[in-house]
C-alpha positions as CSV (number, residue, x, y, z in Angstrom):
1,X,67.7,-101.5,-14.8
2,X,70.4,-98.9,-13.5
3,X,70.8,-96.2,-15.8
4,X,74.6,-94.1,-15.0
5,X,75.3,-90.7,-15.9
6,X,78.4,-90.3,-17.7
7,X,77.9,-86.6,-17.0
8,X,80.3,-85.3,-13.9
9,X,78.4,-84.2,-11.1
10,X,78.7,-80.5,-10.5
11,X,79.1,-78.7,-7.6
12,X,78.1,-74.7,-7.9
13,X,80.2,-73.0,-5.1
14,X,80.0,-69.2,-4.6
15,X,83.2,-67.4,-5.5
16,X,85.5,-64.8,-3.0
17,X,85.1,-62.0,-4.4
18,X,88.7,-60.4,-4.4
19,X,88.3,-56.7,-2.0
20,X,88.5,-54.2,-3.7
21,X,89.2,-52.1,-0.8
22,X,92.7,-51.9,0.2
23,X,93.5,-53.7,3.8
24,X,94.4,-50.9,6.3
25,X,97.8,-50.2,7.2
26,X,98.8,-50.5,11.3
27,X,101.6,-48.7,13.0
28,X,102.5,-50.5,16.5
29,X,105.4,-49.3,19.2
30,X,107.4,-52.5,19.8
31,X,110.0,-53.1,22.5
32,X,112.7,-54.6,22.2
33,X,114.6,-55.9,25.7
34,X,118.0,-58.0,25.6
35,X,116.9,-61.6,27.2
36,X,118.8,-64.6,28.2
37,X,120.4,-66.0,24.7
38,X,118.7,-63.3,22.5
39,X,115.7,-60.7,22.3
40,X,112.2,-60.1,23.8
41,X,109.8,-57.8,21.7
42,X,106.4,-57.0,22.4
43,X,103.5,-54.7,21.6
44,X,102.5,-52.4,24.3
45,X,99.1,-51.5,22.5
46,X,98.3,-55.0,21.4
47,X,98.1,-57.2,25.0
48,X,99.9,-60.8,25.2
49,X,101.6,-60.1,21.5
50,X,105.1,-61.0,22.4
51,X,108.0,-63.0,20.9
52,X,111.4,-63.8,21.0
53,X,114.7,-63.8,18.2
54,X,118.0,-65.1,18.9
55,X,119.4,-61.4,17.3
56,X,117.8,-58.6,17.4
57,X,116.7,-59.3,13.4
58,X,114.9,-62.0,14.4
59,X,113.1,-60.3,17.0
60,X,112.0,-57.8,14.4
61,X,110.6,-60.4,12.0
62,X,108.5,-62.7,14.5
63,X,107.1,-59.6,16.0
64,X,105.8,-58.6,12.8
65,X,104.7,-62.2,12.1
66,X,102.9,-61.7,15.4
67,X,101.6,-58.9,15.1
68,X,100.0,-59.9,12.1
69,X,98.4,-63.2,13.3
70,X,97.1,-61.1,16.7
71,X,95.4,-58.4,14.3
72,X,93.9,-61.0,11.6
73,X,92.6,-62.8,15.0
74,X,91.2,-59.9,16.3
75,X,89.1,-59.2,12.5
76,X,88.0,-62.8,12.8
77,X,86.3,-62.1,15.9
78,X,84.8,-59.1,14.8
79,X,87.1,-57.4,17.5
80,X,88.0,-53.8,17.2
81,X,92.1,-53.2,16.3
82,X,93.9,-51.1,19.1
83,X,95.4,-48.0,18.0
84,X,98.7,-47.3,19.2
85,X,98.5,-44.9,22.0
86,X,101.8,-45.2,23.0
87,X,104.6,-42.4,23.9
88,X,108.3,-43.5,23.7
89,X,110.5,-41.0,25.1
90,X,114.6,-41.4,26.1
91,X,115.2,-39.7,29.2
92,X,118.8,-38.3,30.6
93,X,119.1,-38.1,34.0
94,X,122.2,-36.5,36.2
95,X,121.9,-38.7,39.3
């Protein structure tokens, strides 16, 4: 004889605590370069974060999209986030 348990089986799964430490806020140089049929933008400080918008708006939103996915990469893999050491200056000339 079989005897069934009516009972649902349960499953005890550990729970995420939520942080209560607030994530860290990033500040990144971008630059922004006209391209063929729109806008380049990349991160100096953050090597092979780049993308692309059709207006310059766009440009600005995928970089920060990027920029995110390249920093929550980084934190996966216990990799250290680059601080921006970068120095933007505009220059005039008389040539």
């Amino acid at each position: 004889m079989t005897v069934l348990s009516t009972r649902p089986s349960r499953r005890i799964t550990k729970r995420k605590r939520k942080s209560t430490k607030p994530s860290p806020a990033y500040q990144f140089s971008v630059v922004i370069e006209p391209d063929e049929g729109g806008f380049h933008v990349y991160v100096p400080s953050l090597p092979g974060c780049h993308s692309f918008g059709s207006t310059l708006e766009q440009a600005r939103v995928n970089i920060v999209e990027a920029i995110e996915l390249h920093i929550e990469g980084l934190v996966e893999n216990r990799l250290p986030v680059p601080v921006d050491r970068v120095v933007v200056e505009r220059l005039v000339l008389a040539v």
